[in-house]
N, C-alpha and C positions, 0 to 999 in steps of 0.2 A: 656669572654675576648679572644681576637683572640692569638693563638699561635707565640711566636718568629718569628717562618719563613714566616710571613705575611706581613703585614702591617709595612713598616718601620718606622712609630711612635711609634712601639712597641719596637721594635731596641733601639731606642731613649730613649725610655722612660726607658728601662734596663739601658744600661749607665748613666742615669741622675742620676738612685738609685743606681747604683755601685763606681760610682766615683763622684760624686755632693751629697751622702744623701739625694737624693728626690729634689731636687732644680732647677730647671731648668734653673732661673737667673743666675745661677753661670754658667750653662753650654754656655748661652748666654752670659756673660762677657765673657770667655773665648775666644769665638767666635769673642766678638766684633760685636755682631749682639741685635736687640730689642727683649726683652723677648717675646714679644707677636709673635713673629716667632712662639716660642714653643708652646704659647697656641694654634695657628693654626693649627701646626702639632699634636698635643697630642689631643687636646680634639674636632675638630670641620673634624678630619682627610685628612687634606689638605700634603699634598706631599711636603717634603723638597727639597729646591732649591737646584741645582748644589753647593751655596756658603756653604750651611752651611753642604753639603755631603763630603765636599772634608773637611771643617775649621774642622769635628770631624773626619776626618783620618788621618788630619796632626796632630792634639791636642792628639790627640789618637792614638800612633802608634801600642801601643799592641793590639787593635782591629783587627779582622780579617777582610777583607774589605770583602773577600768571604762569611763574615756569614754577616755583615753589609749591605751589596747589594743586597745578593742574599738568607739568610736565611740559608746558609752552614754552618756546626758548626766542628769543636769547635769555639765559641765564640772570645777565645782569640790566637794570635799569641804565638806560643813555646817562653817561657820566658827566655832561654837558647839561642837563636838565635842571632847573629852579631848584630842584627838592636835595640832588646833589649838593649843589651849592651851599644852601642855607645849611645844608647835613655836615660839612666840613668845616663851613665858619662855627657851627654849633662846638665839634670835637675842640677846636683849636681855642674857643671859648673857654670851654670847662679844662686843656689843659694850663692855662693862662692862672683863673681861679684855683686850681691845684699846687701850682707853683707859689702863689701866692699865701694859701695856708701854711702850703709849708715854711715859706717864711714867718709867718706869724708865730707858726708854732715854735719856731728856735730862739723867738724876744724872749 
């Protein structure tokens, strides 16, 4: 197996098992892109497009784009940092508004 700072299907393929448990559909729903995106990049080693480099560093803010791109580690952004922060009050925002539709939706 090629190391982290290689091949960025390898990249990918870490994130799929650190935040998806191994699923790559999920990480493609997320995306909003066709799962067979991933099996091109994971298993046949084809290069991910511009959409789906930038949709896992928006989706993924605590990623480090520096280890993401270029194989630089630490893996993850300081969990302590402004853009953390606002990134979690963000999630807990939009689950708040979700709970809320859904109440609307059962009036």
């Amino acid at each position: 197996m090629m190391s982290l700072n290689h091949h960025p299907a390898e990249r990918i393929r870490w994130i799929i098992d650190e935040f998806y448990n191994g699923h790559p559909k999920r990480l493609a729903d997320a995306l909003g892109i066709a799962p067979a995106t991933f099996t091109q990049i994971l298993n046949r080693g084809a290069f991910p497009s511009w959409k789906v480099i930038v949709g896992i560093l928006k989706t993924h803010p605590q990623v480090n784009p520096d280890w993401f791109l270029h194989g630089k580690t630490p893996r993850l952004r300081d969990p302590n940092s402004d853009h953390h922060r606002l990134h979690r009050k963000n999630i807990r925002l939009r689950q708040i508004i979700e709970r809320l539709n859904q109440e609307l939706d059962k009036e």
